[in-house]
Chimera marker file (.cmm) of the C-alpha trace (Angstrom):
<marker_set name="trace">
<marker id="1" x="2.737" y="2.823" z="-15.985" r="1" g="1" b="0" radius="0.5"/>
<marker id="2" x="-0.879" y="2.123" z="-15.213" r="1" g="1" b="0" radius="0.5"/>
<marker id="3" x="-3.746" y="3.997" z="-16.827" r="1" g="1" b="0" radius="0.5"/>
<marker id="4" x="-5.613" y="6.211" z="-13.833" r="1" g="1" b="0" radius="0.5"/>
<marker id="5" x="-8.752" y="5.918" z="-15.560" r="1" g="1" b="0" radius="0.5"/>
<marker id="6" x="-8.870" y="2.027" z="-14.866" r="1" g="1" b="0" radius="0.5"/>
<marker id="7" x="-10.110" y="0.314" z="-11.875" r="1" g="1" b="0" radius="0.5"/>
<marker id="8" x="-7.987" y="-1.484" z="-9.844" r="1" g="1" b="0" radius="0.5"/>
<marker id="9" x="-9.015" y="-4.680" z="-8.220" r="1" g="1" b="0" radius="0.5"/>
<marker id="10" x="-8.496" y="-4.954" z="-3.816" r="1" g="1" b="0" radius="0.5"/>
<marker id="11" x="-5.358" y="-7.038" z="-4.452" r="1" g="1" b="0" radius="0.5"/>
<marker id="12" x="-3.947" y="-4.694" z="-7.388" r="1" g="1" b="0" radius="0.5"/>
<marker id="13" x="-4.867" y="-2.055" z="-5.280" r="1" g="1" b="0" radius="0.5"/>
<marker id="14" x="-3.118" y="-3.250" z="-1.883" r="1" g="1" b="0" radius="0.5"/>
<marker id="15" x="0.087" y="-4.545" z="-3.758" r="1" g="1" b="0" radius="0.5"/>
<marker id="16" x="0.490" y="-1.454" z="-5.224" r="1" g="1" b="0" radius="0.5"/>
<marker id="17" x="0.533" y="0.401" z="-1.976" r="1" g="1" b="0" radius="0.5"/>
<marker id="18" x="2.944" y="-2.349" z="-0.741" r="1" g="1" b="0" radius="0.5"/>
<marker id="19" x="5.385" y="-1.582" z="-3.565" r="1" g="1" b="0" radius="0.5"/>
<marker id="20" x="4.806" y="2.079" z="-3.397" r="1" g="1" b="0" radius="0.5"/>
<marker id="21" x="5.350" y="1.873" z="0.539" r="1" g="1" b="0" radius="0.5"/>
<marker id="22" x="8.372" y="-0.382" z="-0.204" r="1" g="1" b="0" radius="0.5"/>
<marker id="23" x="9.578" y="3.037" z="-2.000" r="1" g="1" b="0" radius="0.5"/>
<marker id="24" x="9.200" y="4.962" z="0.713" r="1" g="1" b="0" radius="0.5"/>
<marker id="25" x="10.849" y="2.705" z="2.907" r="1" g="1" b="0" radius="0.5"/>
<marker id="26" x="13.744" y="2.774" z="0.801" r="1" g="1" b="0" radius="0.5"/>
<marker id="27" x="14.428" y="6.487" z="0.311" r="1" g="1" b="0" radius="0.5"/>
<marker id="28" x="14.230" y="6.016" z="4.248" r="1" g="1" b="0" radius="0.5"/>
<marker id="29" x="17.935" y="3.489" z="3.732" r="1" g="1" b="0" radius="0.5"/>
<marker id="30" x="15.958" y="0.403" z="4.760" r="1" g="1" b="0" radius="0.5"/>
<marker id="31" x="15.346" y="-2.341" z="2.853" r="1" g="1" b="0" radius="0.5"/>
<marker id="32" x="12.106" y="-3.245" z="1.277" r="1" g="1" b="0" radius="0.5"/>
<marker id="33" x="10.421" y="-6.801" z="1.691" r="1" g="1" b="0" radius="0.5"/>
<marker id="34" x="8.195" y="-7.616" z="-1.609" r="1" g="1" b="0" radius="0.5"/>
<marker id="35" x="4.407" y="-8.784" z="-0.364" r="1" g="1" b="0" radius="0.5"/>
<marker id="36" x="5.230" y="-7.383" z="3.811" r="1" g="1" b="0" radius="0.5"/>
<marker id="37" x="2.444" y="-6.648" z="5.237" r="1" g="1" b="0" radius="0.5"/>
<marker id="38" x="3.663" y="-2.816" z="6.530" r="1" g="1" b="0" radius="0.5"/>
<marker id="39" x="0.102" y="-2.524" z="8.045" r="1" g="1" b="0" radius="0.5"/>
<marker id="40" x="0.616" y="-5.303" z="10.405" r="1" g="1" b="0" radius="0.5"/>
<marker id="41" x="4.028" y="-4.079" z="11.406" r="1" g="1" b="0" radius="0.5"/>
<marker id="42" x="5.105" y="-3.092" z="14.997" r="1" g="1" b="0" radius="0.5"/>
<marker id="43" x="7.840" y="-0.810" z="13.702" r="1" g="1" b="0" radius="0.5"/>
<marker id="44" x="6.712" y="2.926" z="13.226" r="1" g="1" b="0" radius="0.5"/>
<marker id="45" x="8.578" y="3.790" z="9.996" r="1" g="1" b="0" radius="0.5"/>
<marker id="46" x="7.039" y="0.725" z="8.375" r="1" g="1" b="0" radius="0.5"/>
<marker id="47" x="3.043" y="2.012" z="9.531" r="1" g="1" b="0" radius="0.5"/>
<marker id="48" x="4.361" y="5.679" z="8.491" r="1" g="1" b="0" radius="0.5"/>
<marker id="49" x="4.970" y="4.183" z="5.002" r="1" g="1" b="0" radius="0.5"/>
<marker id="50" x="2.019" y="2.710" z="4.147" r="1" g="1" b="0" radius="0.5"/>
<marker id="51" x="0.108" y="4.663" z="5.616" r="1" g="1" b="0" radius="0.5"/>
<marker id="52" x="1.875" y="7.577" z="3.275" r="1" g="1" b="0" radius="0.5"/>
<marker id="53" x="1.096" y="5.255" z="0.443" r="1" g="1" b="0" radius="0.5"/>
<marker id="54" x="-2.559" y="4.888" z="1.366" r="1" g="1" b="0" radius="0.5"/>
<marker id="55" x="-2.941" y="8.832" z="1.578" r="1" g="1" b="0" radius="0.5"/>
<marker id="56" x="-1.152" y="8.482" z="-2.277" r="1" g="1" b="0" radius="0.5"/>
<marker id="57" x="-3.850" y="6.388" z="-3.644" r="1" g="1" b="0" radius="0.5"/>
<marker id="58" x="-6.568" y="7.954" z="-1.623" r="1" g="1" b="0" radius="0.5"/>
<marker id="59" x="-6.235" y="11.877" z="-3.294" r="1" g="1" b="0" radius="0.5"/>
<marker id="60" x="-4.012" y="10.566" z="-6.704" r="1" g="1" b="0" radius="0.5"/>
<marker id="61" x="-7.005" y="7.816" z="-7.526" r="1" g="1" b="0" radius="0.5"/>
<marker id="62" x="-9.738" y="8.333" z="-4.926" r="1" g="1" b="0" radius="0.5"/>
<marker id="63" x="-8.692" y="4.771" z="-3.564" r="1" g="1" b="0" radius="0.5"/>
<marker id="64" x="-9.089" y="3.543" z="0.013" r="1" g="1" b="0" radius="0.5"/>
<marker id="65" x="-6.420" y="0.952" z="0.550" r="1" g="1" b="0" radius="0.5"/>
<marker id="66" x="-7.636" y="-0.238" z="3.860" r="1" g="1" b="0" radius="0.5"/>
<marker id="67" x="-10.705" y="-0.839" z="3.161" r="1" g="1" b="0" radius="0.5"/>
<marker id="68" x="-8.962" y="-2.918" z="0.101" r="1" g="1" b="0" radius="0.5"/>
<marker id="69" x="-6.950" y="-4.914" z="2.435" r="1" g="1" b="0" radius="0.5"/>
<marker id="70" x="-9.966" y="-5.521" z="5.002" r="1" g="1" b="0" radius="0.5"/>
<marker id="71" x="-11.768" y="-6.576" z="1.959" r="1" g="1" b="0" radius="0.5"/>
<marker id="72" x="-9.212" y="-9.502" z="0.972" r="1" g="1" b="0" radius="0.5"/>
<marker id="73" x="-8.694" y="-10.421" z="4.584" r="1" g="1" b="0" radius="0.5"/>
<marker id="74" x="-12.342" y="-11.413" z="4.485" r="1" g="1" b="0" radius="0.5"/>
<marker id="75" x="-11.619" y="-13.698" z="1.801" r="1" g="1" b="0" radius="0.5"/>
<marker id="76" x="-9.056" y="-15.613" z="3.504" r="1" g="1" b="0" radius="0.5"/>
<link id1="1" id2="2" r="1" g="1" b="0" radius="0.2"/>
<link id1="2" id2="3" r="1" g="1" b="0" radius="0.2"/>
<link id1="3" id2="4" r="1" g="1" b="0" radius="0.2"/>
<link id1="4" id2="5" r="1" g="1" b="0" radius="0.2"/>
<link id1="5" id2="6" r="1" g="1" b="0" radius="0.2"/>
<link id1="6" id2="7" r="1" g="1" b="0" radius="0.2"/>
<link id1="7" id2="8" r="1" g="1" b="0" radius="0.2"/>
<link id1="8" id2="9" r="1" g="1" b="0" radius="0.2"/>
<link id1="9" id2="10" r="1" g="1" b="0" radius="0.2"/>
<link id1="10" id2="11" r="1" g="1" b="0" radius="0.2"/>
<link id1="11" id2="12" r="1" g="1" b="0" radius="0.2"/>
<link id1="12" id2="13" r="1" g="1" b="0" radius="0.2"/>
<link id1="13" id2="14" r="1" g="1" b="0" radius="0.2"/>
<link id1="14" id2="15" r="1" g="1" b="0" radius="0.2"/>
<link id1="15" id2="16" r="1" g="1" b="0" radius="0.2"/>
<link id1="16" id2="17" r="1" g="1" b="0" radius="0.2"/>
<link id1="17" id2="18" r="1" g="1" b="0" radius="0.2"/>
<link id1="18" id2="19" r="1" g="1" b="0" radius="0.2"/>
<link id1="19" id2="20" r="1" g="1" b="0" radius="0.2"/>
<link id1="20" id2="21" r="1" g="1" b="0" radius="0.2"/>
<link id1="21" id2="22" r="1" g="1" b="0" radius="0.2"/>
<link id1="22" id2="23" r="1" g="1" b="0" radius="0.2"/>
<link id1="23" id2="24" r="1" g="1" b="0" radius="0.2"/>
<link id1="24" id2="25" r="1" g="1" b="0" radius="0.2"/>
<link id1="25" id2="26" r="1" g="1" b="0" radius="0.2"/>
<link id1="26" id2="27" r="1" g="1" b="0" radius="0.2"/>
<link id1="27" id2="28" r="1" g="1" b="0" radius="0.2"/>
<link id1="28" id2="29" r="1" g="1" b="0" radius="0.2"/>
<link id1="29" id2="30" r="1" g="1" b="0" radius="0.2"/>
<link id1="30" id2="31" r="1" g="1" b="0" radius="0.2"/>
<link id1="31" id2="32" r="1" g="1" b="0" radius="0.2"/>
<link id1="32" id2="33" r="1" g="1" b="0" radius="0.2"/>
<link id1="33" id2="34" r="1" g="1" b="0" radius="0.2"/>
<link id1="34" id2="35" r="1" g="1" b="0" radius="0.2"/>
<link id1="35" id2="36" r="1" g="1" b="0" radius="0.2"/>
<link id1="36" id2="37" r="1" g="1" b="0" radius="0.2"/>
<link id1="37" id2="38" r="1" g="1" b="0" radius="0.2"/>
<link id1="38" id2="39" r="1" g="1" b="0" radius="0.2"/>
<link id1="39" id2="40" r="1" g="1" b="0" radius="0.2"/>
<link id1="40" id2="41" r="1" g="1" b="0" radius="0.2"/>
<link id1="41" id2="42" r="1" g="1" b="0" radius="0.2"/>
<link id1="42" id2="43" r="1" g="1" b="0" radius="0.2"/>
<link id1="43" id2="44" r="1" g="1" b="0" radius="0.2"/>
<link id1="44" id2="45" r="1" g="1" b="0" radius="0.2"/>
<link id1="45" id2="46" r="1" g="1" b="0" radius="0.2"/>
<link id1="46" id2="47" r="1" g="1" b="0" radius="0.2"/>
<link id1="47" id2="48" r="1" g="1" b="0" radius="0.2"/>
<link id1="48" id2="49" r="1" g="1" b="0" radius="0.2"/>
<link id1="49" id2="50" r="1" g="1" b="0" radius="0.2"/>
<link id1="50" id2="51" r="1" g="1" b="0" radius="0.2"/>
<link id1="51" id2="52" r="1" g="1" b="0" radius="0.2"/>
<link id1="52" id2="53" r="1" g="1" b="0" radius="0.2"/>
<link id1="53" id2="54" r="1" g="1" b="0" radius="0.2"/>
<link id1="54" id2="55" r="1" g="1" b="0" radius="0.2"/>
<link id1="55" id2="56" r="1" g="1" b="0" radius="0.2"/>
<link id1="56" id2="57" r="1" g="1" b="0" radius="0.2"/>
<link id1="57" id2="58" r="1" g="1" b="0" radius="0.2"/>
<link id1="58" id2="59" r="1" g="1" b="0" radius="0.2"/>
<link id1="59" id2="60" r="1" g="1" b="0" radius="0.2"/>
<link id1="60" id2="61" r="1" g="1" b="0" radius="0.2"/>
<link id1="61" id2="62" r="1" g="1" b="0" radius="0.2"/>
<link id1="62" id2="63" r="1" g="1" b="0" radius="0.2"/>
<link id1="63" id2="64" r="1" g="1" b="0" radius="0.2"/>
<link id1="64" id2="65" r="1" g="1" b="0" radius="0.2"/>
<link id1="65" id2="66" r="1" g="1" b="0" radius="0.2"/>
<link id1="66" id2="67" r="1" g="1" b="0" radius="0.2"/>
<link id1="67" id2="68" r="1" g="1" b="0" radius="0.2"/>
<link id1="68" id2="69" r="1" g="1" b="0" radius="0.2"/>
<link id1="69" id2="70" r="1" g="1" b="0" radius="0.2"/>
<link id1="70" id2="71" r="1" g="1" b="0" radius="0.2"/>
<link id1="71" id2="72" r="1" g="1" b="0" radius="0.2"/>
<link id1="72" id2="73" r="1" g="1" b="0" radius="0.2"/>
<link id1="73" id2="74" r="1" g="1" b="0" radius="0.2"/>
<link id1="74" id2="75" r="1" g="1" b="0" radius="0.2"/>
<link id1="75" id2="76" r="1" g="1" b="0" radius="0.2"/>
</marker_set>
């Protein structure tokens, strides 16, 4: 379990809501994809889960994932 107190870097941060929207996603009966990009997705269960993972991180650590993921896309 990670320690709250501790930062997170963008790409712990984002892969973390992946996995925690992969969750989600399963309690749903589909089938979670490690690393998919649910953001990017077309299908409206897969946006509803990350973006129920973002909302997580946002009151649980104060964290805003998209700004995380815009972050690392400027990278690439």
């Amino acid at each position: 379990m990670r320690n709250l107190d501790k930062p997170m870097t963008n790409r712990e941060l984002v892969d973390a809501a992946i996995e925690l929207a992969g969750e989600f996603y399963a309690m749903q009966g589909y089938t979670h994809r490690a690393g998919f990009k649910y953001w990017e997705s077309p299908h409206p269960q897969e946006q509803l889960v990350f973006e129920m993972a973002c909302r997580a991180f946002e009151v649980i650590r104060g964290s805003d994932v998209m700004d995380a993921v815009a972050d690392l896309e400027d990278e690439e």
